[in-house]
C-alpha positions, 0 to 999 in steps of 0.5 A: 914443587913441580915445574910446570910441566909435569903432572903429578901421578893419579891417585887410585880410587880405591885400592886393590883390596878394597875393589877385590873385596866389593867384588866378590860381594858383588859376586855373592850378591848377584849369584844369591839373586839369581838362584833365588829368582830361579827357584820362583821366588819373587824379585823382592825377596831376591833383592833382599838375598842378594842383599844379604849375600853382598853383606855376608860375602864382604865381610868374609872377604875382608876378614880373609884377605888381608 
């Protein structure tokens, strides 16, 4: 048990994989949208890139890092 005093150590959200994982989804994702935006397609259809993009990207990330 702990003394009054003391505080116990913050649990992390997430860990350092899981958030370097999100991340390059995220990155994938938003990289997707943007060039599919930028070829005159309309937003729906970027939206649905970068959807599959994120998807595809967390799934090579978590295959990769481990």
């Amino acid at each position: 048990m702990s003394s009054v005093g003391e505080r116990a150590e913050p649990e992390a959200l997430l860990s350092v994989r899981s958030a370097v994982v999100l991340v390059v989804g995220v990155l994938a994702g938003v990289g997707a949208a943007a060039l599919t935006v930028l070829s005159g397609s309309p937003w729906p259809t970027a939206v649905l890139a970068g959807g599959g993009a994120f998807a595809g990207g967390v799934l090579f990330a978590h295959s990769v890092i481990g």
